[in-house]
GUMARKOL-562118 format. One record per residue (C-alpha): x, y, z; residue in three letters. Coordinates in steps of 0.5 Angstrom, whole numbers, padded with zeros to 4 digits, always signed. Layout:
BEGIN
XYZAla ...
This chain:
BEGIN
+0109+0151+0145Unk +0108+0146+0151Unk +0115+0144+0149Unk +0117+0152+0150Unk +0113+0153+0157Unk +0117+0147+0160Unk +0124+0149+0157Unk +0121+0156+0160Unk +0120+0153+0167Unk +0126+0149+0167Unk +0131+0155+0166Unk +0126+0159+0172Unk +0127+0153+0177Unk +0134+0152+0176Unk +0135+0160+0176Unk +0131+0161+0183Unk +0135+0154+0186Unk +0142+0158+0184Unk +0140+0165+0187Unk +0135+0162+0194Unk +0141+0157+0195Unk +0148+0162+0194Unk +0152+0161+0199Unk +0157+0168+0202Unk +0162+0164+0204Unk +0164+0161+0197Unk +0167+0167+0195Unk +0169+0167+0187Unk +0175+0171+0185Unk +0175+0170+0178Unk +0183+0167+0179Unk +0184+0175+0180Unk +0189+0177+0185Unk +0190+0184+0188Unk +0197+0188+0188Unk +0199+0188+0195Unk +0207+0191+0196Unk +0210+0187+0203Unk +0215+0192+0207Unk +0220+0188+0211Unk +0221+0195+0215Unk +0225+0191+0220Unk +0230+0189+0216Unk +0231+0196+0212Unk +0232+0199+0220Unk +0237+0194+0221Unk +0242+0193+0215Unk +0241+0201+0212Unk +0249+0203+0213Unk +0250+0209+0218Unk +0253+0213+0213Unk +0246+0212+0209Unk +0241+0212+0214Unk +0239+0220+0213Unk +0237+0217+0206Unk +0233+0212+0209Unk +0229+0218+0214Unk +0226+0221+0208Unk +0225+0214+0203Unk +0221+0212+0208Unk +0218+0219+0210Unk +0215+0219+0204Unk +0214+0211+0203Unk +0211+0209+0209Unk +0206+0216+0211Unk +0202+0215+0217Unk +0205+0208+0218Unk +0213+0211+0218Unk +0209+0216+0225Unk +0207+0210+0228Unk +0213+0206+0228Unk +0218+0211+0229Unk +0213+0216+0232Unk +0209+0211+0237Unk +0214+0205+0238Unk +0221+0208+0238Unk +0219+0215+0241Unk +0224+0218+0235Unk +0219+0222+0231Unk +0220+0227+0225Unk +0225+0229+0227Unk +0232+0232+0223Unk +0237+0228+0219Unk +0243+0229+0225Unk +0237+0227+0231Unk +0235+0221+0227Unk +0241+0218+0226Unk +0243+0219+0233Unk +0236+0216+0236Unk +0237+0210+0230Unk +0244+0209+0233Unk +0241+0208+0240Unk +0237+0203+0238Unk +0241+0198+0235Unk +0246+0199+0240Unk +0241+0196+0246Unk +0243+0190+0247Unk +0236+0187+0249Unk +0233+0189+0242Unk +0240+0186+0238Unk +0236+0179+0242Unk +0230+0181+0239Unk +0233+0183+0233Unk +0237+0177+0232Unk +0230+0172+0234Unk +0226+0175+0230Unk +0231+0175+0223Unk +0232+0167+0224Unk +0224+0166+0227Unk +0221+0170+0220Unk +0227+0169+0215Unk +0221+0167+0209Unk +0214+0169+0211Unk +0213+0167+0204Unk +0206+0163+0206Unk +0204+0168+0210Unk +0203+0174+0205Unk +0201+0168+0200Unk +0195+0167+0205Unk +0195+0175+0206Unk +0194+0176+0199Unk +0189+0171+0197Unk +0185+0172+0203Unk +0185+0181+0202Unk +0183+0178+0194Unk +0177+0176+0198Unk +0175+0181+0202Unk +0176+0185+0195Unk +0171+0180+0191Unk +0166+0181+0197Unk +0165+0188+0196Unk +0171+0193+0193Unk +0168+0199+0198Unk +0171+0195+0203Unk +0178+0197+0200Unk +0185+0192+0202Unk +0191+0195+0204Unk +0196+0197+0199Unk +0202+0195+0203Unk +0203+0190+0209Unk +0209+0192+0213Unk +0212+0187+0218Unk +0216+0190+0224Unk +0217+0191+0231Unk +0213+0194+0235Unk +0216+0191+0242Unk +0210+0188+0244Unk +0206+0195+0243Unk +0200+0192+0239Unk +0200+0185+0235Unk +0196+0189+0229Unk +0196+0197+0227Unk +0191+0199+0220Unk +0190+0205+0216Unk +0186+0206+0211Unk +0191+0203+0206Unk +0196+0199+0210Unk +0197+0193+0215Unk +0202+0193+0220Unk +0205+0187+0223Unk +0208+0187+0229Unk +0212+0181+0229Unk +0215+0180+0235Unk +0208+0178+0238Unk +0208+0172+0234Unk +0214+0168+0236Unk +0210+0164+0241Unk +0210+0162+0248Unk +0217+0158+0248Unk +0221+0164+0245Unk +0227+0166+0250Unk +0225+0173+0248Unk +0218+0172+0250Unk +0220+0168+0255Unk +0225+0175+0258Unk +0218+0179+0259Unk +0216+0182+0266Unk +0211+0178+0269Unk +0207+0184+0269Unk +0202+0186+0264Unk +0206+0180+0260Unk +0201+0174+0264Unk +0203+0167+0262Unk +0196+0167+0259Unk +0197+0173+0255Unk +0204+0170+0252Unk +0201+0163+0250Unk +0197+0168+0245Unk +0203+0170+0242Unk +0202+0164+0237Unk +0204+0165+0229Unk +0198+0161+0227Unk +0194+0167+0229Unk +0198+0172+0225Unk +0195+0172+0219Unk +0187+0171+0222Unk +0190+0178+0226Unk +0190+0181+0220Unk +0183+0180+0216Unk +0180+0181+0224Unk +0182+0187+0225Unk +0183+0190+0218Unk +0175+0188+0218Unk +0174+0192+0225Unk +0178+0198+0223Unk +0175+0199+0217Unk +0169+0195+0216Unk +0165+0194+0222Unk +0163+0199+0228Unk +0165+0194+0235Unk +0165+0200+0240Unk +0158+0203+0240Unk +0151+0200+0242Unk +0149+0196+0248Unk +0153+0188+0249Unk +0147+0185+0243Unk +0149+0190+0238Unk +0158+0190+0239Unk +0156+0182+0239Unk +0152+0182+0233Unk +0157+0186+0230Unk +0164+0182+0232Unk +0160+0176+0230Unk +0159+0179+0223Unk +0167+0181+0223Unk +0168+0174+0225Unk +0163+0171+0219Unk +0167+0175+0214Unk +0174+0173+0217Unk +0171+0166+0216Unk +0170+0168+0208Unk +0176+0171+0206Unk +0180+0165+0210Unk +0176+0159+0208Unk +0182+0154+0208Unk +0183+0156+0216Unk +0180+0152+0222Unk +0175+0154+0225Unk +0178+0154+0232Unk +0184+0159+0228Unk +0179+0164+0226Unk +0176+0164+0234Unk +0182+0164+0236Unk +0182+0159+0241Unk +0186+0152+0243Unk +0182+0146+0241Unk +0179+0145+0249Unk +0178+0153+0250Unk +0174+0152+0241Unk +0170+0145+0244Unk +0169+0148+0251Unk +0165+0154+0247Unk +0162+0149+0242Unk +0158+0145+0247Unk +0156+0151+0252Unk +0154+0155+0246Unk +0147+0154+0249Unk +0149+0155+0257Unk +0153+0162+0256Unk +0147+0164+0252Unk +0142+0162+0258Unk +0147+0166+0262Unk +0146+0172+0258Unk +0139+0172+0258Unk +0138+0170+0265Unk +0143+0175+0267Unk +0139+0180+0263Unk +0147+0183+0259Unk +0143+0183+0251Unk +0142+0191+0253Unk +0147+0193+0258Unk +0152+0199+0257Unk +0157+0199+0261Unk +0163+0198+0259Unk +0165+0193+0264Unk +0160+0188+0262Unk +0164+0189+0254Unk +0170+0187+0258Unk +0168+0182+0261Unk +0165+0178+0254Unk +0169+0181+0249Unk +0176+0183+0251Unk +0183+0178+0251Unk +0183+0175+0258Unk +0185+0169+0262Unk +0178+0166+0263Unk +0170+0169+0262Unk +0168+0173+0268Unk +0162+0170+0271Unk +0163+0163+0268Unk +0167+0157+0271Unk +0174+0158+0269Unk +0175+0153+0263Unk +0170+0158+0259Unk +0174+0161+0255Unk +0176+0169+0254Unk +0171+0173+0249Unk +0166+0169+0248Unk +0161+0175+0247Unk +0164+0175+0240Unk +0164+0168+0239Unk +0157+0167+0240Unk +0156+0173+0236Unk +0159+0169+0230Unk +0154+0163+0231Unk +0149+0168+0231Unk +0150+0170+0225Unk +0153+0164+0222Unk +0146+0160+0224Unk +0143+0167+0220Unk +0146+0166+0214Unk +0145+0160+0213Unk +0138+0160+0214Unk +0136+0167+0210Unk +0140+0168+0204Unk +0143+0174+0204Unk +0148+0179+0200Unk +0155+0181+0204Unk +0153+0188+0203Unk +0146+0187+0207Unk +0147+0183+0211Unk +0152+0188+0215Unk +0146+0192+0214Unk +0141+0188+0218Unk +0140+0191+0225Unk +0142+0187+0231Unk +0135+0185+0233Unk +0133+0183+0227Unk +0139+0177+0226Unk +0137+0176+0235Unk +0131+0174+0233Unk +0131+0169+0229Unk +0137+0166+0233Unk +0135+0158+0236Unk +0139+0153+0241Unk +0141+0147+0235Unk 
């Protein structure tokens, strides 16, 4: 009987270590692999033959759906319009001359995305590990969206704009206007970020509500879209999933205390206004009120920390902790 209580005690000990010491951030994807269809819209637009282009209209009408209207809807202007139309606006575009450049940069920059959408689909297989209600997208199209936007999701498909990801020394992002296109916007077109861009923003399109609340909660939330980034790209570096250099990563790493002072000085943790939302969560050369060497957005980065530190320290299941109110993490947020 004594031998039986021990084993008893033993099997319980070693239950409740694995289940008070799981970590969220180690995802097991019982070597699964979701199925993710890549389309190489670019390419289709420009090696269709003309006589076949009218053929291409309806395949990708159909194919596509709501990512056929945004490209050719949004971006080229062209919509759903007839066969003889269509044809005549396709004809146009590969005529322009700065968009051959384009074309012909963006056909030798990206001629083998092979670990690209390896990286893509092992970090979506986590995403599904961590709860299948999150969804995936079906299918990931590579295109261009001549500087439009770097990433567009539905409910089902990803796009990647991939023109935005040639880097600061491409002679085409070199030929952007001055203005919008700042330099400190160009050197972000960097293809470390593409498939970071792509988890991020698959999150707060689908997952995580970013837009609503005052500054603690938007920040709270862009901490968790980053803390579930982390997750599905564990291999990535850290400075990657924050998407800063790594002066801009360290200088956020040794002011965490100091910007979190000045949120609190400045009385920002439950302001509304929009302008308090752009100064610390929108892209930008610098963060407004802080010395010049701070970093844009660091409302989300010190979000993520907040939330990093919560879950280290309460141990938590994905689908609770995105339930948690914002308060509730703040409150147990300490300065290391």
């Amino acid at each position: 009987m004594q031998q039986r209580l021990i084993q008893c005690f033993v099997f319980l000990t070693v239950g409740l270590l694995f289940s008070c010491g799981r970590d969220i951030l180690k995802v097991d994807t019982n070597g699964e692999s979701v199925p993710i269809e890549f389309v190489q819209l670019d390419s289709i637009v420009w090696n269709t033959p003309v006589n076949q282009v009218p053929a291409m209209r309806s395949h990708l009408t159909s194919h596509l759906g709501e990512i056929y209207d945004y490209h050719f809807g949004y971006i080229l202007q062209i919509g759903r319009v007839e066969d003889s139309s269509f044809a005549n606006a396709m004809n146009d575009y590969r005529a322009d001359e700065a968009v051959k450049g384009m074309n012909a940069e963006l056909t030798k920059s990206f001629h083998n995305l092979k670990s690209e959408q390896n990286m893509l689909v092992d970090a979506f297989t986590r995403v599904n590990a961590m709860n299948e209600k999150w969804g995936y997208p079906k299918q990931i199209i590579w295109h261009n969206s001549l500087f439009q936007a770097s990433i567009f999701c539905t409910e089902t498909q990803l796009a990647i704009g991939m023109e935005r990801y040639l880097g600061a020394e491409s002679p085409t992002v070199k030929s952007l206007p001055s203005e919008p296109f700042y330099d400190w916007i160009k050197v972000k077109f960097d293809r470390d970020y593409l498939v970071r861009d792509a988890v991020f923003n698959w999150f707060l399109t689908n997952v995580i509500d970013t837009e609503d609340g005052v500054l603690a909660e938007r920040m709270i939330n862009y901490g968790k879209a980053l803390l579930l980034t982390e997750a599905a790209l564990p291999k990535m570096d850290k400075r990657i999933i924050a998407r800063y250099s790594v002066d801009d990563y360290k200088w956020a790493l040794d002011n965490e205390g100091a910007f979190w002072k000045f949120v609190v000085d400045q009385k920002l943790l439950f302001k509304t206004d929009e302008r308090a939302a752009t100064n610390y969560f929108n892209d930008g050369p610098f963060t407004s009120g802080l010395p010049e060497k701070a970093p844009d957005r660091l409302g989300q980065f010190l979000g993520w920390r907040i939330v990093q530190q919560y879950v280290k320290k309460n141990k938590v299941e994905w689908e609770d902790l995105l339930a948690i109110p914002y308060n509730k993490i703040l409150q147990n947020y300490k300065i290391d």
